[in-house]
C-alpha angles and dihedrals in degrees: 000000000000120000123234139183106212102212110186148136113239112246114139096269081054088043082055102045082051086056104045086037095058095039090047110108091197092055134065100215094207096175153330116230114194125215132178105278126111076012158349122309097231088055085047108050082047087054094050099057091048086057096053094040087051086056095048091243111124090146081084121095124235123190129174122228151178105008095194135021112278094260120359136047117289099249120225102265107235085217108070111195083205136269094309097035097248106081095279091294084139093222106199109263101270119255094197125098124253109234113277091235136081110246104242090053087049088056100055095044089049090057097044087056099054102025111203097001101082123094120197118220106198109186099154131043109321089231094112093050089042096057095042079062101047084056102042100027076182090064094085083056086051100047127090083215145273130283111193145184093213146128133004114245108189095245085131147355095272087073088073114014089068102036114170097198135084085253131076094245102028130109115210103244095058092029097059091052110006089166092062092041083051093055094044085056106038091047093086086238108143110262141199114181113189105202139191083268090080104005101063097033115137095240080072095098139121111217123234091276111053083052097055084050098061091045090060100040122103098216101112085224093056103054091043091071089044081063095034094058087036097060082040093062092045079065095048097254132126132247093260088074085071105059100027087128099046090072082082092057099050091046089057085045096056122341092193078089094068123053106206137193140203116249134147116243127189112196105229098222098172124038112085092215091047101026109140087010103147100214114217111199100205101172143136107217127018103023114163107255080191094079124086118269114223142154112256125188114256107171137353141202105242096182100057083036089055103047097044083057097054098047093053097046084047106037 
């Protein structure tokens, strides 16, 4: 069984990742940790403890994080998840605490304690993780490595069809907090980034009648992503947005579903036409051996993602 921290930043697709990471029998879902994304942290900390108390699983830890970028302003995300942040499905307020520790403190206690087991899930901004590093520079040694929903490199047109950022080749995560991306990178931590290219692809889709089927489910989480891809649609979006995160969880799960590749990446973290770009150096001759080297997610196969998905929202 492989154990994960879940750091996101609930959002319906988070809210989502929660759900498939706790319900999945090959993952130890040791924590979320919750940081400022889609919003506020004080909205998703909050998120995260309605999920697992909509699961029944208290015995998980939630801790709430970083509540602005390292070093700049959070800027106002362009995709709004509703007025409660979960696609209007109205969760009860939660009644459990939230972790008496920071996250990024919980973080760092989680992976000396299990030196070389935890994986870290990032599916919202890396400022938690980043700043866990910046604490403990040791914790990339301790760590079994990093899944992330982050960057667009350019493999296909997805990446940047379907950019999530405020600039023309940026995807959210990275955009909202690209010092903190930089550090993640740079950290020597491995490091696996699942990009737009792969998580927002248009294969990612349910049919009609795995929809209809979580509709009429009576498992609570089912029908919270009926909900989720229906308030989705009403804006004009497809069901993908939905499940964007839960790309990470399913990688940890099994990473046969993702073909990667090796690139070096550099994180632009100045120029306002440019800023979260995640820069792929592709060539032949001259690439820059100073940049990072990390795995980053090419293809994927959508219909295996999509149905391990379904069977754990509906089992």
């Amino acid at each position: 069984m492989k154990k994960i921290i879940l750091d996101c930043d609930p959002g319906m697709d988070d809210s989502m990742a929660i759900i498939m990471a706790a319900k999945a029998p090959q993952l130890e879902l040791l924590a979320v940790t919750a940081v400022s994304g889609n919003y506020p942290v004080e909205v998703t900390s909050a998120n995260a403890r309605k999920v697992l108390e909509l699961l029944g699983r208290q015995d998980i830890p939630a801790a709430r994080g970083m509540a602005r970028p390292m070093v700049r302003p959070a800027p106002p995300d362009p995709f709004t998840h509703g007025s409660d942040g979960q696609a209007e499905n109205f969760l009860p307020e939660p009644s459990m605490p939230l972790a008496e520790e920071h996250a990024s403190d919980l973080i760092i206690r989680l992976a000396r304690e299990n030196p070389g087991e935890v994986t870290v899930l990032c599916t919202g901004p890396m400022s938690n993780l980043a700043m866990a590093l910046v604490k403990e520079p040791a914790l990339a040694g301790q760590l079994a490595g990093v899944v992330a929903i982050s960057g667009a490199f350019g493999l296909n047109r997805y990446a940047f069809l379907n950019a999530t950022g405020d600039t023309p080749q940026s995807e959210w995560n990275v955009y909202v907090d690209p010092e903190a991306a930089k550090i993640v990178y740079e950290s020597g931590v491995p490091l696996v980034a699942l990009g737009l290219d792969v998580a927002t692809h248009f294969d990612v889709n349910f049919s009609p009648e795995d929809i209809a089927a979580f509709a009429e489910s009576p498992r609570p989480e089912a029908r919270f992503l009926s909900q989720a891809i229906r308030f989705a649609a009403g804006r004009g979006f497809e069901a993908y947005t939905t499940i964007i995160d839960c790309m990470a969880v399913a990688y940890a799960i099994d990473p046969t579903l993702v073909k990667t590749i090796q690139g070096r990446v550099g994180v632009e973290t100045q120029s306002p036409l440019t800023l979260g770009m995640t820069v792929l150096d592709r060539r032949h001759h001259f690439v820059w051996e100073h940049l990072p080297l990390i795995e980053i997610g090419a293809e994927a196969d959508y219909g295996r993602f999509l149905h391990l998905l379904r069977d754990l929202v509906l089992q």
